[in-house]
N, C-alpha and C positions, 0 to 999 in steps of 0.2 A: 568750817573756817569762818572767816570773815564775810564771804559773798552771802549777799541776799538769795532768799526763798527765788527760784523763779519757776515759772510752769513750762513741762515740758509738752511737747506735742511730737509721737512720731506716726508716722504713716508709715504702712506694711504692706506690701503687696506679697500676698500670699500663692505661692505654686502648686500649694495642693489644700487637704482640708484641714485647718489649725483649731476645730471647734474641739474645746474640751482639753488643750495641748497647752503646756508651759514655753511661754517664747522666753530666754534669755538673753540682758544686751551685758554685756561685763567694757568696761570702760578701766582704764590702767589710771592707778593714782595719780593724784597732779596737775588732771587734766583740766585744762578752762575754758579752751573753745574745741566743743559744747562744753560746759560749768560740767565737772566733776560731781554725779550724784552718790557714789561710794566706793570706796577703794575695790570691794568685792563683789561690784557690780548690784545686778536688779532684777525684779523680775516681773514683766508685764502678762496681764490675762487677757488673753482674747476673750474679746464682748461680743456674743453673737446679736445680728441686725434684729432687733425685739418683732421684727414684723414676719420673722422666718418662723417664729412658733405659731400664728394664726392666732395672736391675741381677740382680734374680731371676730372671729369665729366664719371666716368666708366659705371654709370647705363644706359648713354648716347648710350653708346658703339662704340662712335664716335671720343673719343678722346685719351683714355687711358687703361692699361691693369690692372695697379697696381699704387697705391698710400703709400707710406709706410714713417711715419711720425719719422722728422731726430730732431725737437727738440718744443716740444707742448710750452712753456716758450715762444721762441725766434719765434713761428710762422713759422718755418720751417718746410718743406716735401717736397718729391719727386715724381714725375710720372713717369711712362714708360708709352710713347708713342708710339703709334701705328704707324705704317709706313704711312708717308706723314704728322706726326702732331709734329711740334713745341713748343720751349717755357716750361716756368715753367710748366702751366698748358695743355699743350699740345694744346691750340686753335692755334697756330700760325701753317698760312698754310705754311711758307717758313722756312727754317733754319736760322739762325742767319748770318745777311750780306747781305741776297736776300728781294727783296722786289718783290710783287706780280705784273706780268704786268696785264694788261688791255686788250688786244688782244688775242682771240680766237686760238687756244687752250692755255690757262690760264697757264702760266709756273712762277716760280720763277725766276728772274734775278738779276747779279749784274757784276758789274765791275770792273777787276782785274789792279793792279798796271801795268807798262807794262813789256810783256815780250815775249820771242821767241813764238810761235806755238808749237815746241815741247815740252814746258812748260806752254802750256794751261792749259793744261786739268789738270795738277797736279795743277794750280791756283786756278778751276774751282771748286775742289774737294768739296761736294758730286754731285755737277754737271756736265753737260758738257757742250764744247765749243758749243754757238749756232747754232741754226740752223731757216731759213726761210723760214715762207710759205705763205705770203703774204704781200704786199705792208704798210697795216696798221703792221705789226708786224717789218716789216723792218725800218719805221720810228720809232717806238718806241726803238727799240733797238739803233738807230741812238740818240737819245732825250739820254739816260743813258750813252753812248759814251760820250757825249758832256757835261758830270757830272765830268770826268775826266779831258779833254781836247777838245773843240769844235773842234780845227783845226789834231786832232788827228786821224790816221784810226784805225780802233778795229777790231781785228779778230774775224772770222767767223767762226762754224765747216766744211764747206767744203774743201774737199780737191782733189787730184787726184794722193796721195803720192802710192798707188795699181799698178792703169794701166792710163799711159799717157793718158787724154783726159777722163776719166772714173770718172764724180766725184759723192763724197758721201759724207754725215750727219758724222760725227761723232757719234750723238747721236741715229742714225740708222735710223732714219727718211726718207721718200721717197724724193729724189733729183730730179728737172727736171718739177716741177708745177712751180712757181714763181722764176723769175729771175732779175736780173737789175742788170748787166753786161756794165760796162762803153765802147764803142764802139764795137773794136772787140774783144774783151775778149769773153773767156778766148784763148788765143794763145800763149801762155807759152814762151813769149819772152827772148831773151836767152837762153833757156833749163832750167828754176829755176824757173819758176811762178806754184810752185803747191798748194798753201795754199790760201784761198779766206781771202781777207780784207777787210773793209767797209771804203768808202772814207769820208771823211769831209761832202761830197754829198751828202750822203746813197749808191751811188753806188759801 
């Protein structure tokens, strides 16, 4: 007829189990309070609550703690995620912006716009500035560098900002197994070479 579109809304209180069951409302021609939606009535589907299948994967106990459903209609809900798990569903090993490397031990990385050293690690945030402990993991972090700018150097978490000649991780990692050190570095040329960079090189 004439009446405007309007949205309906009902509320069901269910007595038993309606999953997977046709509910029918039939409403008699004519009708206008409630607005008439067909002479031959309708027929509504029950939507079950999205968090009743364990979208999160809880029973898992791998990925999430809690699932708590934000709008069953629009297909929306929420996880809390477990420490170390990502993403809607919490499968995602990295946080949003890192992608997972390939080199042993298995870290998340990415690469920040450029900026000082002493504004690493606030770039870095929930991570921190790298660190290297081998040859295959040094090229790779060189390979992600060169996503930004190949001819670019990308800092390192090493540093010796503590005690002149003393360096360390950032991320507290052991300093002093794997090195590649462009000739005689580290000699703190000038008095001001305390921060470690990765060359164009890898070194």
């Amino acid at each position: 007829g004439s009446s405007p579109s309007l949205t309906w809304v009902f509320t069901l209180t269910p007595t038993g189990n309606v999953a997977d069951r046709t509910i029918t409302v039939s409403m008699a021609a004519g009708v206008t309070t409630p607005l008439n939606a067909a002479a031959a009535g309708f027929t509504l589907r029950y939507v079950a609550p999205l968090c009743s299948t364990d979208p999160c994967g809880i029973a898992e106990g791998l990925y999430s703690t809690t699932c708590a459903d934000v709008d069953t209609l629009a297909g929306t809900f929420s996880c809390t995620c477990l420490p170390g798990r990502y993403g809607d569903t919490c499968r995602d090993p990295c946080p949003a912006g890192y992608t997972l490397g390939s080199s042993q031990p298995l870290r998340c990385n990415k690469v920040t716009d450029p900026v000082s050293f002493d504004n690493a690690a606030t770039a870095c945030d929930p991570g921190t500035v790298s660190s290297v402990s081998s040859a295959t993991q040094n090229a790779e972090l060189r390979t992600l560098c060169d996503t930004k700018n190949p001819a670019a150097e990308c800092w390192l978490g090493g540093h010796d900002l503590g005690t002149e000649g003393t360096f360390v991780w950032s991320d507290g990692s052991s300093f002093g197994g794997y090195t590649n050190w462009l000739g005689v570095n580290p000699d703190d040329a000038g008095g001001v070479q305390d921060c470690i960079a990765m060359r164009a090189d890898g070194q």
